[in-house]
MARLUMKOL-377283 format. One record per atom (N, C-alpha, C): residue in three letters; x, y, z. Coordinates in steps of 0.02 Angstrom, whole numbers, plus 50000, padded with zeros to 5 digits. Each point is the difference from the previous one (the first is absolute). Last residue first. Layout:
# residues N
ALAXYZ;...
END
This chain:
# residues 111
UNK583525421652052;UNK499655007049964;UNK500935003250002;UNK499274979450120;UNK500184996949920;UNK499945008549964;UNK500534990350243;UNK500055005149981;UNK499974999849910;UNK499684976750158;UNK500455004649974;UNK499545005649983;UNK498934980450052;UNK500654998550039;UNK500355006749983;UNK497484997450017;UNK500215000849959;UNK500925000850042;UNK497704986250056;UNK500395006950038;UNK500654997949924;UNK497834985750036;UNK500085006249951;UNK500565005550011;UNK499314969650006;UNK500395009050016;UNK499965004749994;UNK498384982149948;UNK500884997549979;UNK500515005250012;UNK497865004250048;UNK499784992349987;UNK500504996549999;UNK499815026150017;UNK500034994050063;UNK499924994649998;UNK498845015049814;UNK500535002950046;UNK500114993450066;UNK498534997549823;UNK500394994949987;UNK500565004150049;UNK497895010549942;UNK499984994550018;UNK500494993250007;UNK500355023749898;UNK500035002350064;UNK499614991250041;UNK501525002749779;UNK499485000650013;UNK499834998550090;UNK502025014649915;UNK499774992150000;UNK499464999449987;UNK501645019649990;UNK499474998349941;UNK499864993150003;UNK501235014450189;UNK500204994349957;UNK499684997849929;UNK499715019250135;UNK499854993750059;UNK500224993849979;UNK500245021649889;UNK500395001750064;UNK499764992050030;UNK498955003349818;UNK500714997449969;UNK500455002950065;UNK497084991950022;UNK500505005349970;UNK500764999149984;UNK498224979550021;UNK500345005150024;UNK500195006949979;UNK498124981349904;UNK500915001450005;UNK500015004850036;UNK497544991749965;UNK500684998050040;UNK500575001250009;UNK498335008149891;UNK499495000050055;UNK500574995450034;UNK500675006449782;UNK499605006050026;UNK499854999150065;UNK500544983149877;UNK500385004350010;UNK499955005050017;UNK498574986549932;UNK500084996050062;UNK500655004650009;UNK498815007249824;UNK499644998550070;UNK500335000150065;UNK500844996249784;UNK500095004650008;UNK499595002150069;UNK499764979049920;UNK500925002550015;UNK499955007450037;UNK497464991449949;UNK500764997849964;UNK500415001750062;UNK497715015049987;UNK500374993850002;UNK500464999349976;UNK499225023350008;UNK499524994750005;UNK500134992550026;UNK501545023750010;UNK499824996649965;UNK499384994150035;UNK501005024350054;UNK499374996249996;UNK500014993749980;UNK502025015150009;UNK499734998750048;UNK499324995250014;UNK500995008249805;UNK500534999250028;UNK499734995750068;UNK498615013949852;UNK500554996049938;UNK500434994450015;UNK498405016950125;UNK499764994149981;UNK500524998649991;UNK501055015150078;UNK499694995550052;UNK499644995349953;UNK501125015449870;UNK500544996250036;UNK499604994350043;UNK498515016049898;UNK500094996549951;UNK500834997150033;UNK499175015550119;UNK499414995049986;UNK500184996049954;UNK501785015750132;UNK499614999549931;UNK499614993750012;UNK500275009950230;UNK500564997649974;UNK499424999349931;UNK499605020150150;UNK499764993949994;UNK500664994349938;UNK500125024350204;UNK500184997849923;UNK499604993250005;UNK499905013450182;UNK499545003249945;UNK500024996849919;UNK501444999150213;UNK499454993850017;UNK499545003249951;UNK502215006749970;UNK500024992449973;UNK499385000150041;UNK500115022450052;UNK499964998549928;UNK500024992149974;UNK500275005650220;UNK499125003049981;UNK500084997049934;UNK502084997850086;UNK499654994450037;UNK499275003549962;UNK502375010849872;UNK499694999850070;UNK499244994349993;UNK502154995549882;UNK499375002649992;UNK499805000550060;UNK502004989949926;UNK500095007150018;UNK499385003649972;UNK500944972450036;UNK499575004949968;UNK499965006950018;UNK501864981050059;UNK499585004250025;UNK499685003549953;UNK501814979050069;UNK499745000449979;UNK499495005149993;UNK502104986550109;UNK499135004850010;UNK500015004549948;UNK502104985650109;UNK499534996449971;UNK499335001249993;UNK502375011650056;UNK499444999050060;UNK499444996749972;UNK501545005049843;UNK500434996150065;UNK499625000850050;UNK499345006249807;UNK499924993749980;UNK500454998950077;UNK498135018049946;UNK500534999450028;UNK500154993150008;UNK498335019049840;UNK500244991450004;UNK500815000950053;UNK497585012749926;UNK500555000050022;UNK500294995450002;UNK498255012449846;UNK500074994750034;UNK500894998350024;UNK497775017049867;UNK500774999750035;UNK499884995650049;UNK498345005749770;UNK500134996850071;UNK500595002050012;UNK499185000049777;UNK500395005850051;UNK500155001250059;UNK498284982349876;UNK500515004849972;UNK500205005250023;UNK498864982250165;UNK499695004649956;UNK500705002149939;UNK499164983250208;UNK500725001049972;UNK499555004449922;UNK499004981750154;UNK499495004849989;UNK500565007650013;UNK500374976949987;UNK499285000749956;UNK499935006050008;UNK501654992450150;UNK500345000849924;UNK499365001649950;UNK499574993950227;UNK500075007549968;UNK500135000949954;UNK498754977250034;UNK500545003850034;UNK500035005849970;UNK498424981449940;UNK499875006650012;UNK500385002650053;UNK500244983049849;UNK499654998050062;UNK499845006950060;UNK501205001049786;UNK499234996649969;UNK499924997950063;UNK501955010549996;UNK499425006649986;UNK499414995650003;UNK501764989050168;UNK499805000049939;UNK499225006549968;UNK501224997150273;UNK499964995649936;UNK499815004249928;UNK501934997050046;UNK499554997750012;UNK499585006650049;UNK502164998649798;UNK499505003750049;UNK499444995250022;UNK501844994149849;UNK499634995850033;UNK499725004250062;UNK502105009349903;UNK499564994649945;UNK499624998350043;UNK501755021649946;UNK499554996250068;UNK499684996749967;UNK502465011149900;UNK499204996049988;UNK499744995750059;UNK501885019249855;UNK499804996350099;UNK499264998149970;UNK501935002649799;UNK499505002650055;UNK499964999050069;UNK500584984249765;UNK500135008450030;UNK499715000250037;UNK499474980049904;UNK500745000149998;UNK500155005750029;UNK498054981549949;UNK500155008650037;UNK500764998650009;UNK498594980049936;UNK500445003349942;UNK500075007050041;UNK497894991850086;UNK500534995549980;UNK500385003349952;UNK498175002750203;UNK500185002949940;UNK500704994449964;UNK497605000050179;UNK500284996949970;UNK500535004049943;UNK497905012250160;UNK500184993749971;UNK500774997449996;UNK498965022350091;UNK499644993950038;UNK500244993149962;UNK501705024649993;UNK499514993749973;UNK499734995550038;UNK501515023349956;UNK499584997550051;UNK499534994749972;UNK502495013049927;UNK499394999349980;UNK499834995050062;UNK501755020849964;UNK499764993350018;UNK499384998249991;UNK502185014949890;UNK499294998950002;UNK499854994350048;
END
């Protein structure tokens, strides 16, 4: 089985596991819009990744309304400022006002 995740998993012990799809279902990447029964390709030695929906159909799909508020909107706070600053997890998950202040070139192959 492989499983496809915009988040964080911990304790996975089996499987093939892609972690940290960017970007993200709640920032309205494709993964939002990944149906039950979808076919999704996964080639781990050419590093790609592929939805097997034809292009008409993902521009007809809307990602769940209830992922975008829930996830995406927030009002203020943390959550705000996370939303409107961190990076995606291909760019590092920095906050994007602090890229280049103190380096940003990432020394190593961390994936």
């Amino acid at each position: 089985m492989v499983r496809v995740c915009d988040g964080r998993m911990s304790g996975t012990a089996y499987g093939t596991v892609v972690l940290h799809v960017a970007p993200e279902a709640a920032a309205g990447g494709p993964l939002a819009l990944v149906r039950t029964g979808d076919v999704i390709s996964l080639d781990v030695g050419a590093r790609r990744i592929d939805l097997e929906v034809p292009a008409d159909e993902l521009a007809a799909r809307t990602p769940n309304a209830a992922t975008v508020e829930g996830f995406a909107n927030p009002r203020r706070g943390w959550e705000r400022l996370y939303v409107d600053h961190v990076q995606q997890a291909d760019k590092g998950a920095d906050l994007d006002f602090l890229v280049g202040s103190s380096g940003s070139e990432v020394s190593r192959e961390s994936h």
